[in-house]
N, C-alpha and C positions, 0 to 999 in steps of 0.2 A: 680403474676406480675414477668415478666422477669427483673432481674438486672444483667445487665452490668459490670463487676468489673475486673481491674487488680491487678495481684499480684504485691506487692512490695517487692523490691530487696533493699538487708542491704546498706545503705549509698546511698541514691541516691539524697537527700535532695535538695544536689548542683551540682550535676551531670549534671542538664539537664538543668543551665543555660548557657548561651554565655561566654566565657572568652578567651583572645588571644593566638595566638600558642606558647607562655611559659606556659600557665596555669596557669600567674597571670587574677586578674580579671579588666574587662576592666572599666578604671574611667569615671565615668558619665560626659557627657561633657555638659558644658554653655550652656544652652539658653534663651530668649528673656524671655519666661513665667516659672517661677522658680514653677508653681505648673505643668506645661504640661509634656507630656507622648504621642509622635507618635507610635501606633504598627498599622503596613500595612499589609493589605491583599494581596494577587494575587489568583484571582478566575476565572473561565471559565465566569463568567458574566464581569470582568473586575478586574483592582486594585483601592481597596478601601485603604483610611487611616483614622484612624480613631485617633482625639485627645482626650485624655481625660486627662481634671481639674483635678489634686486631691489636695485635701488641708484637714486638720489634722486639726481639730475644730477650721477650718476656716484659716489656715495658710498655707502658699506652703508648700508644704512634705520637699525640698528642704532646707527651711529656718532652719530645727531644725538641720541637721548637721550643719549648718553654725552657727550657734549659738553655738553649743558644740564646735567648732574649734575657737571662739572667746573668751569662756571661759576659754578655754584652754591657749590661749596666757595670759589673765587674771593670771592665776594661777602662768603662770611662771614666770610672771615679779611682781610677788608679792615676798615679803621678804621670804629667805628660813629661814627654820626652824631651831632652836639650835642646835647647836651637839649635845646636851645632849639630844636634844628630838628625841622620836622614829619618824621615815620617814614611812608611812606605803603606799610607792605609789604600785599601783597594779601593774605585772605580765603583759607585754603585751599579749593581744589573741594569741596562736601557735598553727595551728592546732598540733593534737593527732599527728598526721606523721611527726612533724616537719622536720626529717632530710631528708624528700622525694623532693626532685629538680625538678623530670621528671612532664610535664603535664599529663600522664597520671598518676602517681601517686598520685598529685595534685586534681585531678578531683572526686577522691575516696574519697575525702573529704566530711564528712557529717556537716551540723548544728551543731548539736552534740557536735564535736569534738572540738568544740572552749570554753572556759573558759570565761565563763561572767564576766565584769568589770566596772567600770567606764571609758569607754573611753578620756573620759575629761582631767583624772589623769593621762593616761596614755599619754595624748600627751604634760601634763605639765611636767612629769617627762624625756618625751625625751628632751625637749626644755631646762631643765633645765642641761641634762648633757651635753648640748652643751655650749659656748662660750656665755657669755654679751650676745656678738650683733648678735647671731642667734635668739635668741626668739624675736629682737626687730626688725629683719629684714627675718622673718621666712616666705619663701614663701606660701601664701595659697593654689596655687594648688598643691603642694609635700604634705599638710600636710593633705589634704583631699585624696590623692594617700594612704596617712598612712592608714586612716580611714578607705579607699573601704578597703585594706588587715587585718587586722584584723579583722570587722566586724564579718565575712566575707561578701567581694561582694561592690560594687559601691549602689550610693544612684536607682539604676534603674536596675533591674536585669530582665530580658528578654529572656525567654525560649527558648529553640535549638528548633530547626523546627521536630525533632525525637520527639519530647515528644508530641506532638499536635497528629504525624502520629500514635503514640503507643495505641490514643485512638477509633479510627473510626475504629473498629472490625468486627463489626455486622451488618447484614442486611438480617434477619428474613423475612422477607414480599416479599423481591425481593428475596429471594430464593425458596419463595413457591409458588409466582406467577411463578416464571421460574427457574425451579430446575435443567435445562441443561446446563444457561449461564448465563451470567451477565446483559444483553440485555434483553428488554421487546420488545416481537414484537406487534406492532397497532394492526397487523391481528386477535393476538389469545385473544384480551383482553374481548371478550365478554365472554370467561370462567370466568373471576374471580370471581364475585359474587357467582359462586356457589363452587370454592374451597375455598373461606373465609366461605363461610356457613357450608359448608362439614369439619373446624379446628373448629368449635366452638363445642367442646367436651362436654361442661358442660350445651350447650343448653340453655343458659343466652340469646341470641338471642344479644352477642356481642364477639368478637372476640380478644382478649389480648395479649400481645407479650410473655405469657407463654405457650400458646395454638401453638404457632407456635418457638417457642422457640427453637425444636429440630434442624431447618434447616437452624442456625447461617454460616455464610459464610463471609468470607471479602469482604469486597464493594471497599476499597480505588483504587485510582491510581494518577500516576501523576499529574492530568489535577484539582483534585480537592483542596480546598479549604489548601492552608499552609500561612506560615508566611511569606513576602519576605520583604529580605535587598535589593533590588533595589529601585530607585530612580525614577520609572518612571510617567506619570504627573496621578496625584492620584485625588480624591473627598473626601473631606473632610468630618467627623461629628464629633460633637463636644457633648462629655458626660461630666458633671460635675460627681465628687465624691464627698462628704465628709463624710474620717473618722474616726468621733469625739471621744469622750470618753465615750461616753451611745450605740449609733449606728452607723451601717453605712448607707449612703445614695448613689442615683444615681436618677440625673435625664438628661435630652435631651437638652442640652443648643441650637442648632443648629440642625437642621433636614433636610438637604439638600440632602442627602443621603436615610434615612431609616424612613418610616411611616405607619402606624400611631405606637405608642407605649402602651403598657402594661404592668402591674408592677403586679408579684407573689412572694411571700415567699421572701421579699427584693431583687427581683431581675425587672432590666429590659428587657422586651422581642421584639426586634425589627422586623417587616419584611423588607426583604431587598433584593437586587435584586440574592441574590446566595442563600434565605432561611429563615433562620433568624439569628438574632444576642442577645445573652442572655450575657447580664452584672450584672456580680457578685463582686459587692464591697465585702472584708471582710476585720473586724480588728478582731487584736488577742493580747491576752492581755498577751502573751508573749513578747511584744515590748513594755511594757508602763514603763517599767522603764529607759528610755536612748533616751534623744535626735537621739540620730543617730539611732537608732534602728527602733524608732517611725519614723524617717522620711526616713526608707529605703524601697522601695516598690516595689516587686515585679509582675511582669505579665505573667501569661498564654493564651495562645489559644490554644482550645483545642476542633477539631470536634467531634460531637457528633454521638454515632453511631447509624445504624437504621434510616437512613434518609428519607426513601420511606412510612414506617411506622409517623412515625412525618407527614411525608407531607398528608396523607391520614387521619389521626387523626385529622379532623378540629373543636372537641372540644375540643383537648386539654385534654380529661380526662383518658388518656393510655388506650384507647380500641377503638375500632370500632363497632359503633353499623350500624342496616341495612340502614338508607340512606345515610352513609358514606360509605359503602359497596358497594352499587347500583351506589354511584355516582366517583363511584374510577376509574371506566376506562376511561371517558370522562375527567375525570382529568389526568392522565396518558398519554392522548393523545395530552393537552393541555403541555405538557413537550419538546415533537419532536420538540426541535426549529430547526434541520435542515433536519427536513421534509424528515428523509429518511427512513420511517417505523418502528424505530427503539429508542427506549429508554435506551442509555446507562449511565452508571455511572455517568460520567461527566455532564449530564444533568438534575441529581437528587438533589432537591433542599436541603443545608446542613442547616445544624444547627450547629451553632458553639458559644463557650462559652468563654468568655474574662475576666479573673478572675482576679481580682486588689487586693491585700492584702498588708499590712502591714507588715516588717518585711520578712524574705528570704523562705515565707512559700508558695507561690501561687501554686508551683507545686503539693505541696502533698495534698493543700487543693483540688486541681483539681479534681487533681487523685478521692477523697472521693464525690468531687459534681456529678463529671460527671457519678458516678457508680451509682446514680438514675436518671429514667427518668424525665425529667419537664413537670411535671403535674399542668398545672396553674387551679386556682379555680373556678368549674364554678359558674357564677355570678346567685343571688337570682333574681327570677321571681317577676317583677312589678306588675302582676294581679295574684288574687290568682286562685290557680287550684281546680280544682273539687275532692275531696275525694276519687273520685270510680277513677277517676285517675293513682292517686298516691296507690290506691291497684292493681290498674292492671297493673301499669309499676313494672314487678316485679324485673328486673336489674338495676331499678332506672339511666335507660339513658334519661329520658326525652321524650321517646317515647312509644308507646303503640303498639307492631309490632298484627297482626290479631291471631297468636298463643297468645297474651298475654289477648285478649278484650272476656268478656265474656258472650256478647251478639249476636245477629245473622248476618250474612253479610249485612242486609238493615241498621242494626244500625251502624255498622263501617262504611257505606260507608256515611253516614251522617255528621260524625266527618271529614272521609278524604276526605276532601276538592279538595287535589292537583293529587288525586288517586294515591300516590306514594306505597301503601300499608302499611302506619303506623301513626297514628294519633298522630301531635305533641301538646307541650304544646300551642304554637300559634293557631293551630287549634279550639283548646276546648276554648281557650279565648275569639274567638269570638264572 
């Protein structure tokens, strides 16, 4: 199996979130739904938005800062302690470079670098070296401005647009269909079945993204699938999150957008008009000690690479077996939405991945999801199959190609039914 994988570079933790031209980070601003989260698309199919729920064993993500910042006032207008007794308030977070100003030296900032505390105590011990009537008239959104900078990061941290592009590398399949351009021409498509038969090296009578693996090429370009800060009029879908303290969840509150749905290895897998759309809840139990931590959430989107392959792979199970094979050009053809001979980039259906985690981790988690392909499981057959079967599907795709059947061509041709040249499990079922 071909894997995808990017190197990672020292500190990059928080590199590749959004923060403003100081290189402070920008504070999560008000709104109406204290567990909501907009990340928008801008795709050649059009701009999608998509909201997604999250709530933390059933609570806004949003409410547990708010709660440590009201603890906090708590603490400070409680009686201070004896002289004689020791103060043991924490050390505010600084990052490791404290004495670095510039944003770009700012930006080198990793996770890492910051000193784990009780934020709580730290916003009681600022409050407390100020005046009376600051802790008693302490504004909340300055005190949550505290918060987003030490953390580090605002309660919503939201990926730069580079970090999405960093991952769409590859595309195996469109280079070996057409290893002169980027372009698939209609004209010459009635070749491929036999240069996908002519990669299958190991003679499995299926075809794998290792097998074609050598003639990795960039795919990306403008036109496809990024993240946009513009405001233009969008279509909504709406993902519920929750996540709790045992798992995480995802399900489709609103479907106005993307259908039908399917759910692999905790994840949700949407079709949708640019591909599909795979939603990766994760919690990490590096945030479960702290209010604010637990309710800081970060998000990526991040296209996936190898898109021509995904689209041709209509089980789902990282290979192509021969009537995926045979039926790839008439699909390829059904791509040409402007019917001008011609199959470019932009017109190749994406798969892109929107990862929700807990804590300022979604980036790196990303990085580790997206470097396997999503192999959803194929589902157990309702009727049982015949024995001799399942010895003679020797690649165990589900099909029994005429090189695999070890009986005479009047018996194959009894099984196949459809005369595609390969006897499926539906067939023998009947």
């Amino acid at each position: 199996m071909f894997f995808y994988s990017v190197t990672p570079t020292a500190d990059t933790t928080m590199t590749d979130y959004v923060r403003d031209s100081s290189g402070q980070w920008l504070a999560d601003e008000g709104v109406d739904d204290p567990a909501a989260v907009h990340v928008q698309l801008r795709t050649p199919a059009g701009d999608y938005r998509i909201k997604v729920v999250i709530t933390i064993d059933g609570i806004a993500f949003r409410t547990h800062q708010e709660k440590g910042i009201a603890s906090a006032l708590e603490l400070a207008r409680a009686p201070a302690p004896a002289v004689n007794e020791p103060v043991n308030e924490p050390i505010i977070n600084e990052p490791a470079n404290s004495e670095a100003t510039s944003p770009s030296e700012a930006k080198r900032v990793s996770a890492t670098n910051y000193r784990r505390s009780d934020v709580s105590k730290q916003l009681a011990g600022f409050l407390r070296s100020q005046s009376a009537n600051t802790s008693s008239a302490a504004d909340f959104s300055e005190l949550q401005w505290m918060v987003t900078q030490w953390l580090p990061g605002s309660r919503v941290l939201v990926a730069e647009e580079r970090f999405g592009l960093q991952h769409r590398k590859t595309a195996p399949l469109l280079r070996t269909i057409s290893p002169e351009s980027a372009t698939i021409s209609i004209a010459e498509l009635d070749r491929v079945p036999k240069i996908l038969i002519d990669a299958d090296t190991n003679s499995d009578q299926t075809v794998s993204l290792s097998e074609i693996s050598g003639t990795s090429e960039p795919w990306w370009n403008e036109n496809t699938l990024l993240t946009s800060t513009g405001n233009p009029e969008v279509v909504d879908l709406t993902i519920a999150l929750n996540l709790s303290g045992e798992s995480s969840t995802c399900s489709v509150a609103s479907a106005s957008l993307i259908s039908p749905t399917k759910a692999t290895g905790g994840r949700l897998i949407h079709d949708a008009p640019f591909g599909q759309l795979i939603v990766v809840p994760v919690r990490d139990d590096r945030t479960a000690d702290s209010f604010f931590e637990s309710g800081q959430i970060s998000i990526s989107v991040v296209v996936m690479p190898n898109p021509l392959f995904t689209f041709a792979d209509k089980r789902s199970d990282g290979r192509l077996d021969l009537r995926e094979i045979r039926e790839l050009p008439d699909r390829i053809r059904s791509l040409d939405r402007n019917k001008d001979g011609h199959v470019t980039t932009d017109e190749l259906p994406a798969q892109v991945m929107l990862v929700v985690s807990q804590g300022p981790w979604a980036n790196r988690l990303a990085t580790q999801i997206s470097a396997t392909p999503v192999v959803a499981p194929v589902p157990p057959q309702s009727v049982p199959i015949p024995s001799w079967f399942s010895g003679m599907d020797a690649n165990q795709d589900g099909l029994v190609a005429r090189a695999e059947f070890f009986g005479n061509d009047e018996q194959f041709d009894q099984y196949d039914t459809d005369a595609d040249g390969m006897i499926s499990t539906e067939e023998v079922a009947k």
